[in-house]
Each structure stands twice: as structure tokens, then as C-alpha cells.
C-alpha positions as CSV (number, residue, x, y, z in Angstrom):
1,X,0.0,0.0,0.0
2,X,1.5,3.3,-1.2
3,X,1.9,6.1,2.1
4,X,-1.1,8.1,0.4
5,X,-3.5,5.3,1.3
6,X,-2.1,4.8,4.5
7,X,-2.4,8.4,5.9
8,X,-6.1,8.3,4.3
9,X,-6.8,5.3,6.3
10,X,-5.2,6.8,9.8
11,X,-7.2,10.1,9.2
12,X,-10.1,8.8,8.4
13,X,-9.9,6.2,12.2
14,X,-9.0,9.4,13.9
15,X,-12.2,10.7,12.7
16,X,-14.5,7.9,13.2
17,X,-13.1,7.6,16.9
18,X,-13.4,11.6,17.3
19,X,-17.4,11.1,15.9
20,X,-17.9,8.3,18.2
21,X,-16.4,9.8,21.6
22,X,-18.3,13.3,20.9
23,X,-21.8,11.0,19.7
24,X,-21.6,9.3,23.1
25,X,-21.2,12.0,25.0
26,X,-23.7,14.8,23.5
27,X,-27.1,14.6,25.3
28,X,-30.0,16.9,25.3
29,X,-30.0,19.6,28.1
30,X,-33.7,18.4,28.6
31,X,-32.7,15.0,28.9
32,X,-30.0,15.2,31.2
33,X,-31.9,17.3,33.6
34,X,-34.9,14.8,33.7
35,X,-32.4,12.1,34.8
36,X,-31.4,13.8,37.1
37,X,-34.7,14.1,38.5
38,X,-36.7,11.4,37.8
39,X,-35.0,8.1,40.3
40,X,-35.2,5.2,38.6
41,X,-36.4,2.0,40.3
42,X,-34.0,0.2,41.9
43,X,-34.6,-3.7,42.7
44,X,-34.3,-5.3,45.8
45,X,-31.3,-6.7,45.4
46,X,-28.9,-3.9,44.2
47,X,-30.7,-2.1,47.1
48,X,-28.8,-5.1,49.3
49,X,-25.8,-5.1,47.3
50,X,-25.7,-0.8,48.1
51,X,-25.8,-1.6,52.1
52,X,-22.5,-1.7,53.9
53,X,-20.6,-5.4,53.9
54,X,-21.5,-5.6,58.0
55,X,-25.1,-5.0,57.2
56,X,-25.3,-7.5,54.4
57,X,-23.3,-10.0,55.7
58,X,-22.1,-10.0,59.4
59,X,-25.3,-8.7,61.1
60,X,-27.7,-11.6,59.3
61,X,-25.0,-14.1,61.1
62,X,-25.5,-12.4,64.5
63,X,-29.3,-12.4,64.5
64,X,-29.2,-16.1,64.2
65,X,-26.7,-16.5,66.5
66,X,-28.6,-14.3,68.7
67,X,-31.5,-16.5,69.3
68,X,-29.1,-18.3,71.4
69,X,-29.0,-15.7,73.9
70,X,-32.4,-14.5,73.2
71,X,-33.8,-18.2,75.0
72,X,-32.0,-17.2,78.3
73,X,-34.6,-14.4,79.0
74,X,-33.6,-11.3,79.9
75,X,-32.0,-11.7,83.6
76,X,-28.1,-12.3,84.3
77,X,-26.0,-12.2,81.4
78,X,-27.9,-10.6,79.0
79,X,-28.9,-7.9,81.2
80,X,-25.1,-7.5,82.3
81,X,-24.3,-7.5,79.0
82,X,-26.9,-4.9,78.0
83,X,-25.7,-2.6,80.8
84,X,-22.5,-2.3,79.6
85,X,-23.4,-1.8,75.7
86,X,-25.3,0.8,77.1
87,X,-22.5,2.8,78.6
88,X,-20.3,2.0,75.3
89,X,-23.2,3.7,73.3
90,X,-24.9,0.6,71.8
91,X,-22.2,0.0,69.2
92,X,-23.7,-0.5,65.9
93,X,-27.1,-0.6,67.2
94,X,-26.2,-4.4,69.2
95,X,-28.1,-5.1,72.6
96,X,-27.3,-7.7,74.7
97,X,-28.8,-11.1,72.7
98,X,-26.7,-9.1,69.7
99,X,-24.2,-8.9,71.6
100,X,-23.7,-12.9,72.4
101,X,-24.0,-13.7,68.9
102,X,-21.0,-11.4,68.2
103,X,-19.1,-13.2,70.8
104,X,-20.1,-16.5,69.5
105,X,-19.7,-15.5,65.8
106,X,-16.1,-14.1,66.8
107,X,-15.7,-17.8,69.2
108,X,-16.1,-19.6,65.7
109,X,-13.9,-17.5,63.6
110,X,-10.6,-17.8,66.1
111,X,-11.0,-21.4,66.6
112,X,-11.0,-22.0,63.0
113,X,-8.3,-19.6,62.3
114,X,-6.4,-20.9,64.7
115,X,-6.3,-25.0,64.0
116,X,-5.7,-23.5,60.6
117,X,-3.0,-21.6,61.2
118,X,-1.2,-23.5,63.9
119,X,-2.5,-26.9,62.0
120,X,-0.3,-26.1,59.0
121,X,2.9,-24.5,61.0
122,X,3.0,-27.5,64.0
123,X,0.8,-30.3,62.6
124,X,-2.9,-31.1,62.2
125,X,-2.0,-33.6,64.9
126,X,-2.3,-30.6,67.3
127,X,-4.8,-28.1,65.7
128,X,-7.4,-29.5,68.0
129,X,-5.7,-27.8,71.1
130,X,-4.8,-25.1,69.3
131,X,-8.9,-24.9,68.1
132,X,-10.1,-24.8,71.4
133,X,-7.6,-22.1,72.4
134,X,-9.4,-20.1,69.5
135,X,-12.9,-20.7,70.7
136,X,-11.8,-19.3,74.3
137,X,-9.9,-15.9,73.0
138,X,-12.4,-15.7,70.2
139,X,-15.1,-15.4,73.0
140,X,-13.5,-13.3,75.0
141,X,-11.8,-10.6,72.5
142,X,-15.2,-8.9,71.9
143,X,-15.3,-7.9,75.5
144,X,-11.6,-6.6,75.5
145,X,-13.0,-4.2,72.9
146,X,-16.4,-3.3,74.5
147,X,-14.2,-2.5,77.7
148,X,-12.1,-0.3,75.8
149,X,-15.0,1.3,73.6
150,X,-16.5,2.5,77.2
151,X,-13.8,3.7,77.9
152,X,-12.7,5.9,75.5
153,X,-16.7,7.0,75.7
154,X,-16.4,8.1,79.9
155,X,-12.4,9.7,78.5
156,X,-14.5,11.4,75.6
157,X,-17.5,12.5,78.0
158,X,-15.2,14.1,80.7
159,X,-13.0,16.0,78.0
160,X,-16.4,17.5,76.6
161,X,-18.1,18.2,79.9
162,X,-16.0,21.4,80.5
163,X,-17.2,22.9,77.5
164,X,-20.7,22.1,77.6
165,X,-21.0,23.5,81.3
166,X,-19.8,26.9,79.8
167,X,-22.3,27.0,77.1
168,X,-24.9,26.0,79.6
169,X,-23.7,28.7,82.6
170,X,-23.7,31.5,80.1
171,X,-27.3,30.3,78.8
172,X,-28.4,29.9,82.1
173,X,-26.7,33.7,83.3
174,X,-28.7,34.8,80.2
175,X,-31.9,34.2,81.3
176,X,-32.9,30.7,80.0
177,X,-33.6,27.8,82.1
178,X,-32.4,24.7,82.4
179,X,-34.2,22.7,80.0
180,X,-34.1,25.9,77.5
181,X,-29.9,26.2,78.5
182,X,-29.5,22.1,78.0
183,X,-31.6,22.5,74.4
184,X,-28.7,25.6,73.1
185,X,-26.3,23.0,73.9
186,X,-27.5,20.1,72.2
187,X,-28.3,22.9,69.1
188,X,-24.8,23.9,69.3
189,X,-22.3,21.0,70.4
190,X,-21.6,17.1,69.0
191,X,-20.2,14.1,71.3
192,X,-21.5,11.4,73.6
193,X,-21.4,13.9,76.1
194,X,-24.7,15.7,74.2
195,X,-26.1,12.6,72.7
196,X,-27.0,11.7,76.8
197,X,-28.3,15.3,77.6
198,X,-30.7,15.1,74.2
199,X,-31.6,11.6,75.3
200,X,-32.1,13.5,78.6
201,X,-34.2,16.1,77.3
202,X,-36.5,14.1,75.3
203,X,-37.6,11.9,78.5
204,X,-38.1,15.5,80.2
205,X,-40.5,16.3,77.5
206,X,-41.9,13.0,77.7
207,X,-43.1,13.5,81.3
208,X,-40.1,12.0,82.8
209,X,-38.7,14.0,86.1
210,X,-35.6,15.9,85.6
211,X,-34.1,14.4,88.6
212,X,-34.6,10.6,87.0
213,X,-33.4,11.1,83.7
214,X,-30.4,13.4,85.0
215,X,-29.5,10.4,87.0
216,X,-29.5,7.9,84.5
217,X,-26.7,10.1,82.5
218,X,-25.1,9.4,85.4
219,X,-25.3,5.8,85.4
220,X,-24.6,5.5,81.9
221,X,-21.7,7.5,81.5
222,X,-19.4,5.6,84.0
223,X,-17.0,8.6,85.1
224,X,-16.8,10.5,88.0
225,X,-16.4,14.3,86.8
226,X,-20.2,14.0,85.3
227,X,-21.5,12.0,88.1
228,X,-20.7,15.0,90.2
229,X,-22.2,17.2,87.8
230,X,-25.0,15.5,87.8
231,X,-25.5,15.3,91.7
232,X,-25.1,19.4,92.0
233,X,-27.8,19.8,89.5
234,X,-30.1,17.2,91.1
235,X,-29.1,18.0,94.9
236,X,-29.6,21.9,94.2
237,X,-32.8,21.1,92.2
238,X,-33.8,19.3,96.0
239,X,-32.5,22.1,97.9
240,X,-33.9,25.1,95.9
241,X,-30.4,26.4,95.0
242,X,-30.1,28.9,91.9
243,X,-28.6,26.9,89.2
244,X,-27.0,29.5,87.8
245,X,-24.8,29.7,90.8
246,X,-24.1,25.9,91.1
247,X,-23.0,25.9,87.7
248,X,-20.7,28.7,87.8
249,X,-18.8,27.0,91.0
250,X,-19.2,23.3,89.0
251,X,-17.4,25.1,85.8
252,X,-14.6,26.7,88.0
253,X,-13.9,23.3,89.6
254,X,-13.7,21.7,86.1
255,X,-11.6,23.9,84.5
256,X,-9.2,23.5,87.5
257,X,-9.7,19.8,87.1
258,X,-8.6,19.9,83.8
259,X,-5.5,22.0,84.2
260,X,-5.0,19.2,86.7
261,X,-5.0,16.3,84.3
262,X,-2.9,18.4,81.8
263,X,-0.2,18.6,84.9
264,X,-0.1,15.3,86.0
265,X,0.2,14.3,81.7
266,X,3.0,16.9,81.3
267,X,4.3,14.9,84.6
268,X,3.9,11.5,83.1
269,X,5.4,11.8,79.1
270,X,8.7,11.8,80.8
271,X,8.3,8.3,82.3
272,X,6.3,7.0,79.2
273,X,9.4,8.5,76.7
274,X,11.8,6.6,78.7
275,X,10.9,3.0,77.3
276,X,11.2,3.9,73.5
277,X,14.2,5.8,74.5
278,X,16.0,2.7,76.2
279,X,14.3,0.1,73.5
280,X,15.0,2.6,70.3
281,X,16.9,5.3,70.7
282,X,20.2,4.0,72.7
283,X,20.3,0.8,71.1
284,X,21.2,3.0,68.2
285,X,23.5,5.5,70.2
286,X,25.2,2.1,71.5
287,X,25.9,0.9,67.9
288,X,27.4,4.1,66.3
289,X,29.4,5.0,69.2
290,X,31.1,1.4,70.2
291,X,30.9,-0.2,67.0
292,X,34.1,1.4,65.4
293,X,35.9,0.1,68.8
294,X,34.3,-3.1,68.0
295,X,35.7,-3.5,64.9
296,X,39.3,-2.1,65.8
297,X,39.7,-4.6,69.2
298,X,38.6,-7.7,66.8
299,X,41.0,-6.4,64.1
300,X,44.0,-6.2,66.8
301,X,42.8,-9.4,68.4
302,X,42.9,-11.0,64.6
303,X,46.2,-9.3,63.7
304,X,44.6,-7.6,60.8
């Protein structure tokens, strides 16, 4: 073929691909704007297959799992159980029959992982022991993490509390009350710390006492700094007190509180520094400083 018909054949492919691209992607205005609008039907399962992995998957697992727990009633372990979810927040939405099929889903998962793992490094001969090993720290994990989760809620709820008693002492020195002063904050703030006062709030509204549902923040949020807080209010409420004035005093005694824990931090990164020092750092040090003498003393002792 001569280069003429060549270059023909080139331009006239850059063309067709040029007219295809620019086809494909021309719509009418109209059109595009009425998909935009109009939602198309969606079936039920790409509805599923849109839902998080957990959803789809791991939660399903846990309901049937949960029956277990669900046939011991509601008394001793489950209601132990549910206690404590509570204070973590009710992670993901589990209560307590939820909560035993997590620790039996997670009981399954180790002991298999486990005879597997240990079955193909020592022997199937011994994945049995191993297994049962897995069952045991299987069950028992999920509550290492449940303990943590409340407390890194109680750490979060303290840190916050501050704060929110401001914003509620200068509502309350503005002429609002309580209830009005507890609303701004929930308007204004985020955290566990507000999540129990609107939880609060809406029992209030419900007909609930103030000095009930004050009391069960107290119960749920496991920490001492709010459980204080929460007796002032409540034992002023008893006492007739202005509330302005026991939050004023509550907010001076946090803030010196906090500058507390800030010290006695400040105090303690010098003792928590030491270990990566001695386990990091020196090792290093060590191996610049006396390895040239190292290498000289084996050279001498060598006759090198």
C-alpha cells in the first residue's frame, strides 16, 4: 500500500473515533436534567448489594446467632451485658442477645483460624488444642473491645463536659432555664457527652422527672467528673439552690480539674518517653558509638 492510502486510512480512524467519543457523550439539556430528577427504580437486590458489607453480611450471622441468647430471658448475662453496651453507646445498634451472637460468631472465627494456622505451621495432629484455644480468646476478645470502647466513651464524656458547662452557665446567666440552656447546647455541640443530655431532654419532654433522667446520665456515663455534675444539678434542684450559681462554681472546679490532668500528663510523658528511649533510641546510640571500637579490638585481636 502506497503512504497516500495509508495516511487516508489513519485520518479517516481518527475521525470515526473523534465522531464516536463526541456522539456518546452529547445529550440533550432536557434529557440530562430529567435524569437527574426522575430516580429510577431500583430492585431489591442492588438495594442489598448498596448496604454496607456488615449489614449484608455480618449482622444476618449475629441475628441467628442471637436467638441463642435471646432463649435465656432477659436476667443475668444478657442484662449485664446490656448494661454495659449501654454505657459503650450501643455499638452499631447491638443489645445484649446481639451482643452474644457477636461473641459466639467471633468464638467460631478464632477457633478455626487458629487450628488452621497452627494446624499447617505445628501439625494437624495438634490443631485440636490449638482450636479450642481459638474458641476461648475468640469469645472473650469482643469484650476486650467493648471495655475499651466504654472507655474511650467516659475519657471522651469528661474531656467535653467542660465545655458544655460553659455554654450551659452563660445560657443559664442569660436568662434561660435549664431545660431551654440544655436544648442551646444540644443545638450547638456534637459528642457522647450531648447525645445523653438530648436523650435527657426528650424523656423531660416526655413527662419524665428531671431528677430521673439526670440520674441515669449518670449511670450510663461511668465517670466521675459527670457524676458530680449531675448530683449538684439534682441536689440543688432538692435544695432550691439557683442553678446559675451551682454551675458557675461546677465550671470553676472543672476547668481547675482539667489543668489538673494536663499537669499530671505533662508529669507523666517523661516516664512513658523513657521505654522507647532505652528500647530505640540507645540501642542506636550504643551501635554508632562502640561499634568502630568493635571492629578495631577484633582487628587487633585478629592481627589484621
Amino acid at each position: 500500500m502506497s503512504p497516500m492510502v495509508i495516511a487516508a486510512l489513519a485520518a479517516a480512524s481518527v475521525l470515526l473515533i473523534v465522531y464516536a467519543i463526541g456522539a456518546g457523550a452529547s445529550k440533550d439539556a432536557v434529557q440530562q436534567r430529567l435524569e437527574q430528577l426522575v430516580v429510577q427504580p431500583r430492585t431489591l437486590e442492588q438495594f442489598e448489594l448498596e448496604q454496607p458489607f456488615f449489614e449484608r453480611v455480618v449482622r444476618p450471622i449475629v441475628k441467628r446467632l442471637a436467638r441463642v441468647g435471646r432463649r435465656g430471658g432477659r436476667g443475668g448475662l444478657i442484662a449485664r451485658t446490656d448494661a454495659r453496651l449501654e454505657k459503650a453507646g450501643y455499638p452499631a445498634g447491638l443489645r445484649g442477645p446481639d451482643w452474644i451472637g457477636v461473641k459466639l460468631l467471633s468464638a467460631i472465627i478464632g477457633g478455626v483460624l487458629f487450628a488452621v494456622v497452627f494446624g499447617l505451621i505445628l501439625g494437624f495432629d495438634v490443631s485440636i488444642i490449638f482450636g479450642l484455644f481459638g474458641l476461648l480468646a475468640g469469645f472473650m476478645a469482643p469484650e476486650f473491645w467493648l471495655g475499651r470502647a466504654i472507655r474511650a466513651r467516659s475519657t471522651a464524656m469528661v474531656l467535653q463536659l467542660p465545655d458544655a458547662l460553659d455554654l450551659l452557665t452563660i445560657s443559664v446567666e442569660a436568662g434561660l432555664g435549664f431545660d431551654a440552656a440544655l436544648a442551646k447546647v444540644i443545638e450547638k455541640m456534637e459528642g457522647p457527652l450531648v447525645d445523653e443530655f438530648r436523650q435527657a431532654l426528650a424523656e423531660i419532654r416526655m413527662g419524665r422527672t428531671r431528677r430521673e433522667a439526670l440520674r441515669d446520665i449518670s449511670a450510663r456515663a461511668d465517670a466521675a467528673p459527670v457524676s458530680n455534675f449531675i448530683g449538684a444539678i439534682v441536689q440543688a434542684e432538692q435544695l432550691g439552690v439557683p442553678i446559675a450559681k451551682v454551675l458557675q462554681i461546677q465550671s470553676q472546679q472543672l476547668r481547675i480539674q482539667r489543668r489538673q490532668r494536663a499537669e499530671e500528663a505533662a508529669a507523666k510523658a517523661p516516664v512513658k518517653m523513657l521505654f522507647p528511649m532505652v528500647g530505640c533510641i540507645f540501642p542506636t546510640i550504643f551501635i554508632v558509638i562502640l561499634g568502630p571500637a568493635v571492629v578495631t579490638v577484633m582487628r587487633g585481636s585478629l592481627g589484621i
